[in-house]
C-alpha angles and dihedrals in degrees: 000000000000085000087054098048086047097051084048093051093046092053081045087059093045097052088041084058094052090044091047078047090051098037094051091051082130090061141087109291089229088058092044085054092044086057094057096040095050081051090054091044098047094043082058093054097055098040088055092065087057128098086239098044101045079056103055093039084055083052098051092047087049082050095057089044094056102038082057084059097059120108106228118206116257123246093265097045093049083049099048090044087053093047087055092049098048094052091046086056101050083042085065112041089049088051095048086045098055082044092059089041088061098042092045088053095042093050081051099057099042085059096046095245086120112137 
């Protein structure tokens, strides 16, 4: 029940951030930010000291790890990968062009519009 009533609290302090942006409307834009923002910050704070949100920020820290174990592809391999996709690509749409050509001409001269 208390993670309920915190995940409540930190929506609460969301929703309180985009009012203070709304009811300061007369206000510098960076102050109306900074509202919202402290609103944002605060709601994560509070959701952090949740089940749920002890969980997902878990989560989030297992994400990074794994992301840092990934073997990214070098310069020449990303290159190489693109090249191959640009001229499938270019395949393709030669080959769906010369596809519609025929059709369009056969359709012509089906309708004796042949030149």
């Amino acid at each position: 029940m208390a993670d309920k009533i915190k995940i409540l609290v930190a929506l609460l302090l969301i929703a309180a951030g985009v009012v203070g942006y709304y009811a300061l409307s007369d206000s510098a834009a960076v102050l109306r930010v900074l509202m919202v923002l402290f609103g944002v910050l605060a709601a994560a704070g509070v959701f952090w000291t949740s089940t749920m949100g002890k969980q997902f920020f878990g989560f989030a820290k297992d994400s990074v790890a794994e992301s840092k174990r990934v073997v990214w592809p070098t310069r020449k391999e990303t290159m190489q990968t693109t090249g191959v996709v640009v001229l499938f690509a270019v395949v393709m749409s030669l080959f769906l062009w010369a596809v519609d050509a025929s059709l369009m001409a056969v359709v012509n001269l089906l309708m004796g519009r042949g030149d």
